[in-house]
C-alpha positions as a LaTeX table, in Angstrom:
\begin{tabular}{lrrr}
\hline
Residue & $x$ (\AA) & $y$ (\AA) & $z$ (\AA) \\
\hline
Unk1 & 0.00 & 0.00 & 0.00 \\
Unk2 & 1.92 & 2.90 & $-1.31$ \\
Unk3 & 2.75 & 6.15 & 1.63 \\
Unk4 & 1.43 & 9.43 & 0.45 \\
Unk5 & 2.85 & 12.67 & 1.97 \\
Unk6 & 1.22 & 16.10 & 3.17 \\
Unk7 & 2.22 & 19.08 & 1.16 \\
Unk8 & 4.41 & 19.75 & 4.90 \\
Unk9 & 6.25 & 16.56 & 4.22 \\
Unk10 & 4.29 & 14.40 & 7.31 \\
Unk11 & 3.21 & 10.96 & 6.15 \\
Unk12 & $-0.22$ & 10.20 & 4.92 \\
Unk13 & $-2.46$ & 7.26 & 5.71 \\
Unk14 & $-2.30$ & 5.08 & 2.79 \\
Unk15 & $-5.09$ & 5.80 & 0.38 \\
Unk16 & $-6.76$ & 1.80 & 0.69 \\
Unk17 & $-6.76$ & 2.88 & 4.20 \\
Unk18 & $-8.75$ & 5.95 & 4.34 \\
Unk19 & $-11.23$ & 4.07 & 1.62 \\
Unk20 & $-11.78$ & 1.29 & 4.22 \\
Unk21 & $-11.98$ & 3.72 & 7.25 \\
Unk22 & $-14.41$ & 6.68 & 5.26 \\
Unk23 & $-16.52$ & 3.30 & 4.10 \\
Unk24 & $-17.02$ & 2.38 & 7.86 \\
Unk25 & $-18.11$ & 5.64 & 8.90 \\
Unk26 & $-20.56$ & 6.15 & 5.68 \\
Unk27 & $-21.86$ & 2.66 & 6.95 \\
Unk28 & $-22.41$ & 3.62 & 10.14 \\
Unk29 & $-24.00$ & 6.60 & 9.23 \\
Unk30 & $-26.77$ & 5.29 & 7.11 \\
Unk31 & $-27.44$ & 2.52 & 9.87 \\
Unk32 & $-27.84$ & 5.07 & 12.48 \\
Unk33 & $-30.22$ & 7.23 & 9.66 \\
Unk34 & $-32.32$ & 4.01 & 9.17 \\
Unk35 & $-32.90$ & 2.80 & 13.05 \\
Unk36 & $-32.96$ & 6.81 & 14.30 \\
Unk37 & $-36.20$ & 7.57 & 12.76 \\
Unk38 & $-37.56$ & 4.30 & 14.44 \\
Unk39 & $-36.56$ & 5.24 & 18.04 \\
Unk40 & $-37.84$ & 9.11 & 17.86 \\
Unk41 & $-40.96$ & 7.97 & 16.39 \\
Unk42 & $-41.71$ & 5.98 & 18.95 \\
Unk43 & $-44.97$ & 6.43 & 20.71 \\
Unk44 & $-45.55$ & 7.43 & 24.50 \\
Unk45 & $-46.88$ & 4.00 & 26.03 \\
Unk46 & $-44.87$ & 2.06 & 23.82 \\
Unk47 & $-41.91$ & $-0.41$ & 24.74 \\
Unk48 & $-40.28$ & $-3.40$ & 23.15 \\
Unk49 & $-42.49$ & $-5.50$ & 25.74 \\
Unk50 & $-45.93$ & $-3.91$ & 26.58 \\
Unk51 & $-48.06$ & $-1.21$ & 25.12 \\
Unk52 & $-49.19$ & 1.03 & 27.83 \\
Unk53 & $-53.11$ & 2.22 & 28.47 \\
Unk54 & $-54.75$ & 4.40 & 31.04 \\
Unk55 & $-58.21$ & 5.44 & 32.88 \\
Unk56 & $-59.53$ & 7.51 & 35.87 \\
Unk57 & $-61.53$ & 6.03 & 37.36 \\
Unk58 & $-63.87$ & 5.88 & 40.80 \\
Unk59 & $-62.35$ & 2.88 & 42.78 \\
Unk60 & $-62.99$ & 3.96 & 45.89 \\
Unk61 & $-65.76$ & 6.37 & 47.72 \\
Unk62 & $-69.25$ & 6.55 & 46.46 \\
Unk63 & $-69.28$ & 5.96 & 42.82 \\
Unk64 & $-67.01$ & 2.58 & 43.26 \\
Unk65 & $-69.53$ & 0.40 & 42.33 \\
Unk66 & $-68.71$ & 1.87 & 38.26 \\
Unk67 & $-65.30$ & 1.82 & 38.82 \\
Unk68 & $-64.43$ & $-1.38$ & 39.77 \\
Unk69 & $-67.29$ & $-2.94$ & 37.36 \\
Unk70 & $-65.66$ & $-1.25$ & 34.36 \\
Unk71 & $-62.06$ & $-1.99$ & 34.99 \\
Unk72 & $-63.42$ & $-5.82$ & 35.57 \\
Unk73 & $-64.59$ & $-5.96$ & 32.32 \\
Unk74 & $-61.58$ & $-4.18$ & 30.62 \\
Unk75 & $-59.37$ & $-6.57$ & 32.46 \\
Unk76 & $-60.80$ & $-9.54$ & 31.57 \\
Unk77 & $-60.92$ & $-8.58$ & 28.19 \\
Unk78 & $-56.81$ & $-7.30$ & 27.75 \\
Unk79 & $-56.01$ & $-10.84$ & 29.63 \\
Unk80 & $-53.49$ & $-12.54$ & 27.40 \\
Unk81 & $-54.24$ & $-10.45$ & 24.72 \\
Unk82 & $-50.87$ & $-9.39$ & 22.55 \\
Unk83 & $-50.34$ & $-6.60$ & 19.43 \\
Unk84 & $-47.51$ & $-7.02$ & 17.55 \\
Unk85 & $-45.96$ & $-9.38$ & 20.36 \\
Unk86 & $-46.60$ & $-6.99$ & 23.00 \\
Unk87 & $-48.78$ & $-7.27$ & 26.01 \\
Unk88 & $-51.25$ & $-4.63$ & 26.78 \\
Unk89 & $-51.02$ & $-2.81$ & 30.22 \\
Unk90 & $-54.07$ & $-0.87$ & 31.91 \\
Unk91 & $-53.18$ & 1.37 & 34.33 \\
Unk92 & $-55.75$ & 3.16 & 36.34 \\
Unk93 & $-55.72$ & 5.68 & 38.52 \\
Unk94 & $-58.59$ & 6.32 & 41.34 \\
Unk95 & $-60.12$ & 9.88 & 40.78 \\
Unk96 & $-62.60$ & 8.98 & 43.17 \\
Unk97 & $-65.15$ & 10.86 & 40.62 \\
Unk98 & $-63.83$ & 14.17 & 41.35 \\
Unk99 & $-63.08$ & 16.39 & 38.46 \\
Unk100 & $-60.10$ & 18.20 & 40.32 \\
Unk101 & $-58.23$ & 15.11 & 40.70 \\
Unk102 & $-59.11$ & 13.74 & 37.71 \\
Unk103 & $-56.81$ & 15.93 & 36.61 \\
Unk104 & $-54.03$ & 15.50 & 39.00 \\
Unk105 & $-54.40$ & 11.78 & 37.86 \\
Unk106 & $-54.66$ & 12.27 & 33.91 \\
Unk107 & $-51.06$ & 14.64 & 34.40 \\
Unk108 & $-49.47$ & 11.46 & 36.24 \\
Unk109 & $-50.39$ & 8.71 & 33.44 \\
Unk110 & $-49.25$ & 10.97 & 30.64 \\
Unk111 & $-45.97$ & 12.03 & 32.56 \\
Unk112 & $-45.16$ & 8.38 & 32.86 \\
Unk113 & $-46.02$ & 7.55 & 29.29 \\
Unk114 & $-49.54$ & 6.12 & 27.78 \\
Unk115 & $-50.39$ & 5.36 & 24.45 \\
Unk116 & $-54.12$ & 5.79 & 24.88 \\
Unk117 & $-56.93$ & 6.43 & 27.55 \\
Unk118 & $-59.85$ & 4.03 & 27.72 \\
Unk119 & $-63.28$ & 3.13 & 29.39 \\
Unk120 & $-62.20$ & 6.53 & 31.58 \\
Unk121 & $-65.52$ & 6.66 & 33.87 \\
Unk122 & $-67.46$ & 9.74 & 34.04 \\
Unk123 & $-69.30$ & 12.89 & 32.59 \\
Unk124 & $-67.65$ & 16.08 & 34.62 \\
Unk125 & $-64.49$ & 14.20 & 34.67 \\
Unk126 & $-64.16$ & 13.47 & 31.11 \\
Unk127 & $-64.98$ & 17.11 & 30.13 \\
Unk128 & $-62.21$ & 17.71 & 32.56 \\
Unk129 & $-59.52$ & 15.45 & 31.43 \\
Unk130 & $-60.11$ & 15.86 & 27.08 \\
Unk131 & $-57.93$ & 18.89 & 27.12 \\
Unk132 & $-55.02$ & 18.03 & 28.67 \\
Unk133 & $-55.95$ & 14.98 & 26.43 \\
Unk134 & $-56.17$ & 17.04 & 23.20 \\
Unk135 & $-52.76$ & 18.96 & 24.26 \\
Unk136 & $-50.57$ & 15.56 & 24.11 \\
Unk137 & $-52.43$ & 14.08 & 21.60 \\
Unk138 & $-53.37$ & 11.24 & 23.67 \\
Unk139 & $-57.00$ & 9.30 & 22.05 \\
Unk140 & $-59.58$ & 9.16 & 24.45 \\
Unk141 & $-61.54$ & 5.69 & 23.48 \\
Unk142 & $-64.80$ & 3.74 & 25.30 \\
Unk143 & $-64.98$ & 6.75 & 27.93 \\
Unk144 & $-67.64$ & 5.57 & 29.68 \\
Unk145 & $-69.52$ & 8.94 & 29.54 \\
Unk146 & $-73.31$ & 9.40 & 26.96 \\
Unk147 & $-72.53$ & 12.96 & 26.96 \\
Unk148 & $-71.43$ & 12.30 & 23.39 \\
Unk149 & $-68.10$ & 14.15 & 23.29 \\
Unk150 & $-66.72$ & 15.41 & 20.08 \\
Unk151 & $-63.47$ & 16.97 & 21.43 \\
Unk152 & $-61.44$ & 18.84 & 21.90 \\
Unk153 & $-58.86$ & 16.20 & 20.58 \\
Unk154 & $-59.14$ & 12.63 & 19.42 \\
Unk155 & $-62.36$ & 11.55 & 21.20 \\
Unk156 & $-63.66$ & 7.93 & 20.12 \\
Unk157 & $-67.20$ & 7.34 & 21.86 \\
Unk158 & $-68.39$ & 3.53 & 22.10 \\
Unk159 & $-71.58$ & 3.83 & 23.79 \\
Unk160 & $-74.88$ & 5.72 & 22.50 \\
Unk161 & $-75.12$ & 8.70 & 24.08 \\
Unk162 & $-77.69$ & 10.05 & 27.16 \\
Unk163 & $-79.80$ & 11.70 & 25.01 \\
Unk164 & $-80.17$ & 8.66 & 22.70 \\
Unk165 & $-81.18$ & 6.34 & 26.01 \\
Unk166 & $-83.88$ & 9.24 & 27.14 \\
Unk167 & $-84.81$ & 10.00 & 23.79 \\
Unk168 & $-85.77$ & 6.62 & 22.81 \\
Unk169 & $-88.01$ & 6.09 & 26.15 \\
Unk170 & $-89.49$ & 9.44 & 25.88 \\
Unk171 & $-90.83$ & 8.66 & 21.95 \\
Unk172 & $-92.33$ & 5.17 & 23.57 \\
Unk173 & $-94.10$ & 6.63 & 25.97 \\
Unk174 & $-95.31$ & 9.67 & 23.32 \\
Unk175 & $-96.14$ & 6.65 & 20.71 \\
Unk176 & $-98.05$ & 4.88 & 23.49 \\
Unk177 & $-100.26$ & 7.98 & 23.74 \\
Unk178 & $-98.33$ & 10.03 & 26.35 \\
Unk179 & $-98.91$ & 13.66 & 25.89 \\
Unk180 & $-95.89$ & 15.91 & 25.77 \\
Unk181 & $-97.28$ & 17.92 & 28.44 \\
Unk182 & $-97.72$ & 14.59 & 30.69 \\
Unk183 & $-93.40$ & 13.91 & 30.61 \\
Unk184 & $-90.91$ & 15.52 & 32.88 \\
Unk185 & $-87.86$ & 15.05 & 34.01 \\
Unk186 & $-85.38$ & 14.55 & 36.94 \\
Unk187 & $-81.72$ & 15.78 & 36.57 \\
Unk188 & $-77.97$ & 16.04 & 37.79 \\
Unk189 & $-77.26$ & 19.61 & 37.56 \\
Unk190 & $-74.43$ & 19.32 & 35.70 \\
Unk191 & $-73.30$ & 17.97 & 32.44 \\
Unk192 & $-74.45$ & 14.48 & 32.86 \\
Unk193 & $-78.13$ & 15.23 & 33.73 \\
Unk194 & $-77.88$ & 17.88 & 30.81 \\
Unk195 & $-77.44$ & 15.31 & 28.05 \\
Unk196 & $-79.86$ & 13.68 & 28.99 \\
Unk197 & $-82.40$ & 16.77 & 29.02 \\
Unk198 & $-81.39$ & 17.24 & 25.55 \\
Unk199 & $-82.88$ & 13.96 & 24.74 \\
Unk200 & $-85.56$ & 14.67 & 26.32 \\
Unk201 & $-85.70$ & 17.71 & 24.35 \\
Unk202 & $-84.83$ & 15.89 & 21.10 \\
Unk203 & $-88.66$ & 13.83 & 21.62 \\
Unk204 & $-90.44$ & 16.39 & 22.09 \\
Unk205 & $-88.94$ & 18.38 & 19.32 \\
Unk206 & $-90.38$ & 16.04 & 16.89 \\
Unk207 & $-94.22$ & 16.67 & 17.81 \\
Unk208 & $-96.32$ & 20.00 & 16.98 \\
Unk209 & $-97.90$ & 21.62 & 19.85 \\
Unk210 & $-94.83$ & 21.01 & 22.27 \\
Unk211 & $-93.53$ & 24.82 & 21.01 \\
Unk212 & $-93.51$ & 25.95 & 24.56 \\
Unk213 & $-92.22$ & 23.33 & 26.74 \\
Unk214 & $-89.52$ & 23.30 & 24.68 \\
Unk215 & $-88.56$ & 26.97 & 24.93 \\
Unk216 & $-88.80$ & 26.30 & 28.91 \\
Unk217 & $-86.51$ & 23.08 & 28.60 \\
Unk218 & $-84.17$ & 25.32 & 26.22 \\
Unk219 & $-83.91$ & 27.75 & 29.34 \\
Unk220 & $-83.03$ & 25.08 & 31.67 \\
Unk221 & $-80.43$ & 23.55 & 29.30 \\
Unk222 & $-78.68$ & 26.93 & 28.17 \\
Unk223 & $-78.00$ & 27.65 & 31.80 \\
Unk224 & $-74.23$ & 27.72 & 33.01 \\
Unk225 & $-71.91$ & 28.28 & 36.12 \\
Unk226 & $-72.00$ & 25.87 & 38.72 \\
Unk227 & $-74.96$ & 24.52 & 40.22 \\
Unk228 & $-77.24$ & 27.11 & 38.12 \\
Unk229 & $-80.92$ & 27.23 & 39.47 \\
Unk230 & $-82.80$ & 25.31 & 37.20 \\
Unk231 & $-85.83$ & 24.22 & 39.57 \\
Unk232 & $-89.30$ & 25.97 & 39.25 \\
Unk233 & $-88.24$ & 26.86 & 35.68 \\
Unk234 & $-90.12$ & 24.28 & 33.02 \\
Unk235 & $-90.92$ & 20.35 & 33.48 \\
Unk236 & $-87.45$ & 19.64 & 34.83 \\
Unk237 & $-86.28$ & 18.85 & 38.17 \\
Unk238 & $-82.54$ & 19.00 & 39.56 \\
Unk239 & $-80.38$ & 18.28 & 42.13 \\
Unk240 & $-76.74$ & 19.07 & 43.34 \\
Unk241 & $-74.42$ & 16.60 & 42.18 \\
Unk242 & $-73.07$ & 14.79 & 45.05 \\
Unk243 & $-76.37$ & 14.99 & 46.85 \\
Unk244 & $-79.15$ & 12.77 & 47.23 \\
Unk245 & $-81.82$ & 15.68 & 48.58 \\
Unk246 & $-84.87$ & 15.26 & 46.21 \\
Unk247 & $-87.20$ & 18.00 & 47.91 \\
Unk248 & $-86.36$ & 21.02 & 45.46 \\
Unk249 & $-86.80$ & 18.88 & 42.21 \\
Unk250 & $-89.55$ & 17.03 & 43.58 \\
Unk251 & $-91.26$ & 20.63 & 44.42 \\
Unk252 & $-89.88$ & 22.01 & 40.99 \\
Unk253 & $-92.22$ & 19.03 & 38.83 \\
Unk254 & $-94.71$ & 19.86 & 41.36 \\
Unk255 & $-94.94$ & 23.48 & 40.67 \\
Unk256 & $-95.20$ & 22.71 & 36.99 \\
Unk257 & $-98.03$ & 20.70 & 37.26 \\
Unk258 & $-99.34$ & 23.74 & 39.29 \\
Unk259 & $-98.55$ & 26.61 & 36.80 \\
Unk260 & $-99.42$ & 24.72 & 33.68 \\
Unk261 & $-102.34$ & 22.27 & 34.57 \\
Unk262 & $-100.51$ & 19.18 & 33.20 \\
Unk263 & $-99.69$ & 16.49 & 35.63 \\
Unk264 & $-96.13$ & 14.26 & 34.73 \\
Unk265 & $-97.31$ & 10.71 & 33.72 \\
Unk266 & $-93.27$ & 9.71 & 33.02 \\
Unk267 & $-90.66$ & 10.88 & 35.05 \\
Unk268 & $-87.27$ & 10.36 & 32.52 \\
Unk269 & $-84.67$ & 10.66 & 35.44 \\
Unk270 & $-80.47$ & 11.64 & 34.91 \\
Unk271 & $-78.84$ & 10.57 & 37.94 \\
Unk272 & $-76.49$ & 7.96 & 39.29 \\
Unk273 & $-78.00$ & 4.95 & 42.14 \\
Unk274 & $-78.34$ & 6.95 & 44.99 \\
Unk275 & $-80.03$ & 10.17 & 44.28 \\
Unk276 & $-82.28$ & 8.08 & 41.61 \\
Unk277 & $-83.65$ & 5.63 & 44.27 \\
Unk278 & $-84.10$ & 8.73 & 46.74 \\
Unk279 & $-86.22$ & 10.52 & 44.27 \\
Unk280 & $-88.55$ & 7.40 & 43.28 \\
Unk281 & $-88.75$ & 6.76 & 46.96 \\
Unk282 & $-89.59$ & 10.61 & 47.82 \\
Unk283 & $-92.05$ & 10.34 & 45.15 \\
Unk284 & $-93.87$ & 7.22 & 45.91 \\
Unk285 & $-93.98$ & 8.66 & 49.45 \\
Unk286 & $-95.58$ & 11.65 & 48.48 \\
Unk287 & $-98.14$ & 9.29 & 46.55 \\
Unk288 & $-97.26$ & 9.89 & 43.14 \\
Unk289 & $-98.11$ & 7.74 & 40.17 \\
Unk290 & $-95.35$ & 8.86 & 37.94 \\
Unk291 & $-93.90$ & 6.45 & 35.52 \\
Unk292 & $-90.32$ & 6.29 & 36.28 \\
Unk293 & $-87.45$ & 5.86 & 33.45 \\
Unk294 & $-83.33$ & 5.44 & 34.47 \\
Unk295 & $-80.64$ & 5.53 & 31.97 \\
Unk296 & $-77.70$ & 2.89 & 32.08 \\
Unk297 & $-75.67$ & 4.49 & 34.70 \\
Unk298 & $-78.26$ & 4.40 & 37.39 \\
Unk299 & $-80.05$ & 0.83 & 36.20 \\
Unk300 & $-79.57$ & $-3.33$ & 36.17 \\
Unk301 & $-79.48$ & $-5.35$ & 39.48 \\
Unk302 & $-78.23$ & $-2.72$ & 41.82 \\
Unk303 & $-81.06$ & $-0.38$ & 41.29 \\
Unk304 & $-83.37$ & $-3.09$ & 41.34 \\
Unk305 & $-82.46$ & $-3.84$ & 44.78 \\
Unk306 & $-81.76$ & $-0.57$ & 45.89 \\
Unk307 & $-85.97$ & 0.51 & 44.72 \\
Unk308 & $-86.69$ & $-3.03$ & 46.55 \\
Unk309 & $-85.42$ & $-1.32$ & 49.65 \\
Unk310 & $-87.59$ & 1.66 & 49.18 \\
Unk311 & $-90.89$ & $-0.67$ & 48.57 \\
Unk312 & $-90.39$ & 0.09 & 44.44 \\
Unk313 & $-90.94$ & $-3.27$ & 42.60 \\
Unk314 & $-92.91$ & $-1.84$ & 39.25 \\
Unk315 & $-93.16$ & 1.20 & 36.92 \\
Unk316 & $-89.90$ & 1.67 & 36.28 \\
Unk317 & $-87.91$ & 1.84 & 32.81 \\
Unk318 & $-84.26$ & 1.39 & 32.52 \\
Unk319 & $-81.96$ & 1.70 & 29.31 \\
Unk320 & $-78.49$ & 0.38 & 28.73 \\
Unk321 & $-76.08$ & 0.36 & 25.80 \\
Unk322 & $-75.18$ & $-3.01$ & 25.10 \\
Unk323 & $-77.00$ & $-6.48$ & 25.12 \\
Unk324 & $-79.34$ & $-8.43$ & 27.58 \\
Unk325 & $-76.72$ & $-10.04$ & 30.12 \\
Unk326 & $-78.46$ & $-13.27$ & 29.29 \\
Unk327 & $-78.05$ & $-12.83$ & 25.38 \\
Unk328 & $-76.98$ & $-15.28$ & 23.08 \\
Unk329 & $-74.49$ & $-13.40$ & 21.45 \\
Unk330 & $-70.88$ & $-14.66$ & 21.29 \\
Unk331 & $-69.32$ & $-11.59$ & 22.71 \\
Unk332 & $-71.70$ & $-11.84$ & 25.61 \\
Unk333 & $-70.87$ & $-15.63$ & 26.45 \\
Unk334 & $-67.57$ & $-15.06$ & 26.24 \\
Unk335 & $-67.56$ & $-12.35$ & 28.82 \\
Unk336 & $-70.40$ & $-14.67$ & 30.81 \\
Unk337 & $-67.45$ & $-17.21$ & 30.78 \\
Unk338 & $-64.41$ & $-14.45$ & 31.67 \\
Unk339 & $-66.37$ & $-12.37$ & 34.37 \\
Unk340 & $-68.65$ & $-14.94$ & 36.29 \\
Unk341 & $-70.56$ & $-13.82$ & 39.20 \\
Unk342 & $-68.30$ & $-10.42$ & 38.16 \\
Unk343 & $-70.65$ & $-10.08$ & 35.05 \\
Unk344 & $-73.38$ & $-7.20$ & 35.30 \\
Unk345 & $-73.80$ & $-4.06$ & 32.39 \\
Unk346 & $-70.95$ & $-1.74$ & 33.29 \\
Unk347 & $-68.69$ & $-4.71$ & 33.09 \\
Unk348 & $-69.98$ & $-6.24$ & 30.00 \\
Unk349 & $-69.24$ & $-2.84$ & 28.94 \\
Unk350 & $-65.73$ & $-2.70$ & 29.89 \\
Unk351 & $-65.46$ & $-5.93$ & 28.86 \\
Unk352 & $-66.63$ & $-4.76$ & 24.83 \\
Unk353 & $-64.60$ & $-1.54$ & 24.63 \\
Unk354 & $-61.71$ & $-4.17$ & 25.94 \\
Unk355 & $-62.28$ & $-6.33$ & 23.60 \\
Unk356 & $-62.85$ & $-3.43$ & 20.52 \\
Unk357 & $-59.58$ & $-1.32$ & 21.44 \\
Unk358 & $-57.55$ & $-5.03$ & 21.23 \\
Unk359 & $-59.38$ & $-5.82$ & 17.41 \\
Unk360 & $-58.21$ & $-1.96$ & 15.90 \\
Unk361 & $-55.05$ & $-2.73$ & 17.72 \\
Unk362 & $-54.46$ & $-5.83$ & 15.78 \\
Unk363 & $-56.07$ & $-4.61$ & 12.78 \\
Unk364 & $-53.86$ & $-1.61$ & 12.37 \\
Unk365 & $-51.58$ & $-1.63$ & 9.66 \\
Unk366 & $-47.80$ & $-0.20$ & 10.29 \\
Unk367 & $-45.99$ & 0.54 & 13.53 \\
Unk368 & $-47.76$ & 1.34 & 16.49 \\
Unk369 & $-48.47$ & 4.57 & 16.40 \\
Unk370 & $-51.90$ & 6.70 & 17.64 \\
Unk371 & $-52.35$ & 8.25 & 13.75 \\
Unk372 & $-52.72$ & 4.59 & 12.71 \\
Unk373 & $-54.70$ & 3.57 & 15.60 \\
Unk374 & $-56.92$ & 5.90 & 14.56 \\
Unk375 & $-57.07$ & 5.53 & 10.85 \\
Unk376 & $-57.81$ & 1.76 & 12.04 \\
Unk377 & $-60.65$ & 2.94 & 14.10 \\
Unk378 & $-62.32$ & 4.91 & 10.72 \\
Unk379 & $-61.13$ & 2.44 & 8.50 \\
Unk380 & $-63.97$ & $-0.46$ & 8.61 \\
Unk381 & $-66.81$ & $-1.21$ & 10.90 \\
Unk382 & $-65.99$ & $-3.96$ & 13.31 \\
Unk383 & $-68.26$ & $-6.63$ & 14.99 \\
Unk384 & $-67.25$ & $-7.78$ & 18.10 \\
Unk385 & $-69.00$ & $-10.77$ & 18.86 \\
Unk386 & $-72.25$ & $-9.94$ & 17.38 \\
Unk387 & $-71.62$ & $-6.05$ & 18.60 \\
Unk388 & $-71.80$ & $-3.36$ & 15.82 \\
Unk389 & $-69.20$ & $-1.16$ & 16.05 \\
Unk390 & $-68.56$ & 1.63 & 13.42 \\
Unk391 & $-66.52$ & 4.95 & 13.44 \\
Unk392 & $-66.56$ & 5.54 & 10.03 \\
Unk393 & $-69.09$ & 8.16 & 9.96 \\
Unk394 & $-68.77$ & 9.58 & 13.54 \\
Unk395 & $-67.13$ & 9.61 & 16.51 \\
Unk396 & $-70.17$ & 7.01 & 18.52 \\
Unk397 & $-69.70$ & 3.77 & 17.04 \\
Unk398 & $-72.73$ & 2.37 & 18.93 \\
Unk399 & $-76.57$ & 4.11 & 18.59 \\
Unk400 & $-77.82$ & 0.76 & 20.27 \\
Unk401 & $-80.30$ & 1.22 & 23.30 \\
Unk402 & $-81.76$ & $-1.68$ & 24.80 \\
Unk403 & $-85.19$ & $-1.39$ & 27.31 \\
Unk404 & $-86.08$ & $-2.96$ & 29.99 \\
Unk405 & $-88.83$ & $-2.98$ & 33.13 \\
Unk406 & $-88.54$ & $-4.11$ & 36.55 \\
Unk407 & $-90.77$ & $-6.62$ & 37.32 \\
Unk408 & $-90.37$ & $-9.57$ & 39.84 \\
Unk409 & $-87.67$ & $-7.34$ & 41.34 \\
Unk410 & $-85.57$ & $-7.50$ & 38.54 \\
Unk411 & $-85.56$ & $-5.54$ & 35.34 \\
Unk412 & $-85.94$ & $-7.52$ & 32.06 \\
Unk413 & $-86.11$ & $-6.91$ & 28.44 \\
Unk414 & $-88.82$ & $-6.15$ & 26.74 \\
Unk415 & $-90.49$ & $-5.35$ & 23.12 \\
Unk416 & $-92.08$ & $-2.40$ & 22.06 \\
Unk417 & $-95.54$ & $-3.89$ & 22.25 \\
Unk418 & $-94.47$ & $-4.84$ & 26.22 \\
Unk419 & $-93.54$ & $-1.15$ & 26.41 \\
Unk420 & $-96.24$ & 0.67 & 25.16 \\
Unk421 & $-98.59$ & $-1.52$ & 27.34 \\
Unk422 & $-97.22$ & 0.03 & 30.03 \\
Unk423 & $-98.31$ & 3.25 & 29.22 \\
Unk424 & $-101.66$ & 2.57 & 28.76 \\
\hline
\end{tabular}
């Protein structure tokens, strides 16, 4: 290998030598440009091993009983589930239902790294957590919320929303012969009992004549600040979240019925176990024969025994958002079979939105990122186990309601004929 010399006289490396040694480097180069792009592109929530998930949820306190139901279900559906040779982790984080430290608790899951949130529990706590959400790009899938978020951020809604459950008891009850004028309704003030009003508002919308009551329900809806005063305002009764005091929306129905010379035939109620059951009970006491109705977070066995308690076995509706527990369909079998004596609605629920954030997972096509997550989501619509689930229109891939009435102490499904009996 010949010497060469510097123009100064000092020796050279010899020219195959500097081929070899600028060769290694160039190699090196491109293999650091080709696995660089890999490593910075990697997602929050993602390792070599696991793929990282999170919730807020209520695990202790009051609201428990949703909590631990829901991350049940979600559990049993992740178990030995993989994506691209990963394992799937679900981390959540007790918020106890509390807005402020559902926030504290959304901050510490996306410090340490998640890819997504899912089944999160909650109305005021969602609307909460979605911007700090939005701001680190973090999808918020399954939320087990019917105030039908649409943002801000990447907000994928499983379940049909509030206004969908009341709305579809409310147009029974009209079809069955109900009067506008004869339905009122019972509320959370807040954003939970809200979406539900609007339901209620959506039904009555749709027949002529109901002009008025609907400019008083639009007055009670468009209210805002905390705890606004809603009672004695139109056919809609509130109470303070966190409260179970039924007096003031009792009186606030009552004074309707006063002002207006209607009397409430159905009572479509927005409120979680406890204030429900205290307002049915305050009512029957009082010797009312309102028709009750209770959307899916205040319904199934635990309200059944709760009214038992109270001397409520009959006239009472409930909705929920996905099939009879004793259905036939595979998806509900299989979670019969994972969740046991565990199995009730909020679980089965848990258990879907488990089981339909593992199928996009597996369907998506490309690393593991949240933009293809997402484009999975939109892609196709996906049945999971006999459950329709499609995103490609909207954000709610689920407009199902199922109805059912407590009878013999329990509440069981029932057709529309069954339904509209009950009004008569």
């Amino acid at each position: 290998m010949r010497t060469q010399y510097n123009f100064n006289g000092a020796a050279r490396a010899p020219v195959g030598w500097r081929w070899l040694k600028g060769g290694m480097m160039l190699g090196l180069l491109l293999s650091l440009c080709a696995t660089a792009p890999l490593i910075w592109a990697e997602e929050p929530g993602i390792t070599a091993k696991a793929i990282r998930i999170g919730a807020t949820m209520p695990l202790e306190g009051d609201y428990k009983v949703y909590g631990l139901a829901i991350k049940q279900g979600v559990d049993a559906a992740l178990a030995g589930q993989t994506v691209q040779k990963r394992a799937i982790e679900f981390v959540v984080i007790n918020d106890f239902y509390d807005p402020v430290k559902t926030v504290e608790a959304v901050k510490k899951l996306i410090s340490e790294g998640i890819f997504a949130m899912v089944s999160s529990f909650g109305s005021p706590t969602t609307r909460a957590a979605l911007p700090l959400l939005a701001e680190n790009k973090v999808p918020a899938f399954g939320f087990y919320t019917g105030a039908a978020f649409a943002g801000p951020g990447e907000v994928l809604n499983f379940r049909a929303s509030y206004a969908n459950e009341v709305e579809a008891v409310v147009e029974a009850a009209l079809a069955a012969g109900v009067k506008p004028t004869e339905v009122c309704a019972y509320a959370q003030n807040d954003s939970y009992g809200m979406s539900g009003v609007k339901g209620f508002r959506t039904a009555l919308a749709k027949h002529p004549g109901a002009e008025q009551i609907i400019a008083k329900v639009d007055q009670v809806i468009n209210m805002t600040g905390d705890n606004p005063e809603r009672n004695g305002v139109g056919p809609v009764g509130v109470y303070q979240r966190d409260t179970v005091s039924a007096r003031e929306g009792y009186q606030s129905l009552k004074k309707w019925e006063s002002d207006t010379g209607n009397r409430c035939r159905l009572v479509v109620t927005m409120a979680v176990y406890d204030p429900a059951t205290a307002f049915m009970g305050y009512a029957r006491y009082k010797g009312e024969a309102w028709l009750f109705s209770s959307p899916s977070p205040a319904a199934g066995s635990h309200l059944a025994t709760m009214l038992k308690e109270n001397g409520i076995t009959d006239k009472v509706i409930t909705t929920q958002v996905v099939p009879s527990l004793d259905s036939s369909l595979p998806v509900v079998v299989e979670a019969r079979r994972a969740l046991g004596g565990n199995l009730g609605y909020a679980s089965l629920e848990g258990y879907i939105v488990g089981k339909l954030f593992v199928t996009i997972m597996q369907a998506m096509e490309g690393p593991l990122t949240r933009e293809n997550f997402l484009k999975a989501a939109r892609r196709q619509i996906y049945d999971i186990g006999g459950v329709k689930v499609d995103f490609t229109t909207d954000n709610q891939g689920s407009d199902f309601v199922l109805v059912t009435v407590l009878r013999g102490g329990q509440f069981v499904a029932v057709t529309p004929q069954e339904l509209a009996a009950l009004f008569k």
